[in-house]
C-alpha positions in Angstrom: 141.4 -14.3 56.5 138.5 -14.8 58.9 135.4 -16.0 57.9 132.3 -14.0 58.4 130.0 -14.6 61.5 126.9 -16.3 61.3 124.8 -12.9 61.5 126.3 -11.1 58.1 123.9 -11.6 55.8 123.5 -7.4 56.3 121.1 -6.2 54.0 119.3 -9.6 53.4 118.4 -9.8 57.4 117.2 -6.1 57.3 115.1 -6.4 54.9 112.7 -9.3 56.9 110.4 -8.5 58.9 111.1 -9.8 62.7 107.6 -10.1 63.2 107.2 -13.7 63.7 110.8 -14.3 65.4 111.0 -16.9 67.4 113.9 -14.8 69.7 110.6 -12.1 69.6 107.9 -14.5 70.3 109.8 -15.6 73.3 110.3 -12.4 75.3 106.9 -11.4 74.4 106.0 -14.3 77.1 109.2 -14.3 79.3 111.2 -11.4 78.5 110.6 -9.4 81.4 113.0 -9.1 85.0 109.9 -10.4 87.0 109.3 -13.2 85.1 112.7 -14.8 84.6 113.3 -14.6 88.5 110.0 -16.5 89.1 111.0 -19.0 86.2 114.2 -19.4 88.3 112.9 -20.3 91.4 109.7 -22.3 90.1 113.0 -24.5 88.7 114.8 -24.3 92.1 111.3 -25.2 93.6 109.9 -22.7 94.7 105.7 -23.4 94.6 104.0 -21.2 96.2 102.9 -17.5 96.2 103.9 -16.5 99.1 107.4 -18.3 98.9 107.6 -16.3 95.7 107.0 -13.3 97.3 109.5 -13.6 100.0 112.1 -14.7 97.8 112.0 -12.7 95.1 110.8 -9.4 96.7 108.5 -8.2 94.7 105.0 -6.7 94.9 102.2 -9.3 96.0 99.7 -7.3 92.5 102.8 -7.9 90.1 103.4 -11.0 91.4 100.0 -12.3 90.2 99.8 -10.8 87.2 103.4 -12.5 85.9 101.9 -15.7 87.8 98.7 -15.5 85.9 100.4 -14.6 82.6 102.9 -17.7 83.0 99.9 -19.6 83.5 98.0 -18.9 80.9 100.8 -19.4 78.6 101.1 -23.1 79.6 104.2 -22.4 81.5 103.2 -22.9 84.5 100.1 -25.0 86.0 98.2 -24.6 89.5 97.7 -27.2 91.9 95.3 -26.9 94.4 96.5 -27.4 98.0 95.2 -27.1 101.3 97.0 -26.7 104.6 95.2 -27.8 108.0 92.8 -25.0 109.2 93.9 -22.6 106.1 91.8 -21.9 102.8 92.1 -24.0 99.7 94.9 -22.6 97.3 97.1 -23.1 94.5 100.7 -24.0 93.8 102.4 -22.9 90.8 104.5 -25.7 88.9 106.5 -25.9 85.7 104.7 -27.7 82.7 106.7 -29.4 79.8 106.9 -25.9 78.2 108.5 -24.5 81.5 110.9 -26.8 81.6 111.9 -26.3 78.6 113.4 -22.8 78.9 115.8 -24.6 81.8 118.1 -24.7 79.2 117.5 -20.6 78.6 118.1 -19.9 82.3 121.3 -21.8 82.4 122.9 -19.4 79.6 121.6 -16.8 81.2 123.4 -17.9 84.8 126.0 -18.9 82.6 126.7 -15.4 81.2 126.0 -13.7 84.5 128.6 -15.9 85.9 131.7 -15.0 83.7 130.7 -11.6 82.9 128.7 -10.2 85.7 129.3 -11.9 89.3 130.6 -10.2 91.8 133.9 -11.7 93.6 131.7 -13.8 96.6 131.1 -16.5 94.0 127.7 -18.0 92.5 124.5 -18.3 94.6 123.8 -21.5 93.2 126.0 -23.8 92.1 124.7 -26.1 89.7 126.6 -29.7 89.0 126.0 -33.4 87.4 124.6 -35.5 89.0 126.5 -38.5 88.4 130.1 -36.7 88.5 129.6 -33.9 90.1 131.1 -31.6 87.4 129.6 -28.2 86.9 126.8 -27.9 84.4 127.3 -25.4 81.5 124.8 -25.0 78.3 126.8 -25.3 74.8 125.6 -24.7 71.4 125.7 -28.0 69.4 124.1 -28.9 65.9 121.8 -31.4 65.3 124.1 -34.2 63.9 125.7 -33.9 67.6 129.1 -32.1 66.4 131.0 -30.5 69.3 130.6 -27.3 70.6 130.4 -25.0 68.1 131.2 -21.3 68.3 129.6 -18.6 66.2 132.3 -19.1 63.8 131.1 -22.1 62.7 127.7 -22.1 62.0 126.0 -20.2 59.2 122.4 -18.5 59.7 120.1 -17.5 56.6 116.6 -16.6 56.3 113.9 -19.4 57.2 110.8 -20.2 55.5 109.1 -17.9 58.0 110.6 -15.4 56.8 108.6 -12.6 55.0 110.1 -8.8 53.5 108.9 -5.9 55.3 105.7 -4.1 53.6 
């Protein structure tokens, strides 16, 4: 006999309202195509607007306005730099809060790689440092346990949790 997945709680997860999820909450701030890809070159390096631009390919207004947004979120900080001859401007770089969802776009390369690459391999190939194995996110608990599947974990409401009105 299996044992049920983490998720079948069924009629006790219906019941709450998703209104202060956390899985929510996020892609309220980062959950859109636009976003992500800036997020994934502002962690490959990428600074500056128009290096954004160029890279990415998208339009110089919705550019700014997923720039801004990422900004004002404390995702993202500006810099102000100045090259020789050229106006003052800003650069865009990751905050403590941006670096945190490194982890986020790993699983997400992750996934794309096994189930959504295309023969010609990974664009980027991402590896440790100090043995130069390939880097790939796990799910671990917090008293450091191997990886753990779904299987194996159990999920149940959290003191967040309120019924729907």
């Amino acid at each position: 006999m299996t044992k049920p997945g983490p998720y079948d709680g069924g009629m006790e997860w219906l019941e709450a309202s998703t209104e202060n999820c956390p899985v929510q909450r996020t892609l309220d701030v980062v959950g859109e195509k636009w976003t992500l890809l800036i997020l994934r070159d502002a962690v490959t390096g990428v600074r500056r607007f128009d290096d954004f631009h160029r890279h990415i390919g998208l339009s110089e207004a919705v550019l700014s306005d997923r720039l801004r947004k990422l900004v004002s979120a404390d995702i993202l900080k500006t810099v102000p730099y100045r090259e020789a001859g050229s106006r003052s401007r800003n650069e865009y770089r990751l905050t403590r809060k941006g670096w945190d969802l490194w982890p986020v776009l790993m699983a997400l390369s992750q996934w794309g790689e096994a189930h959504a690459l295309g023969a010609e391999g990974p664009v980027l190939d991402v590896r440790h440092t100090d043995c130069d194995a390939p880097v790939r996110v796990v799910v671990e608990c917090s008293a450091e346990h191997s990886t753990l599947t779904p299987r194996e974990v159990t999920a149940r409401l959290g003191p967040g949790a309120r019924l729907r009105s």
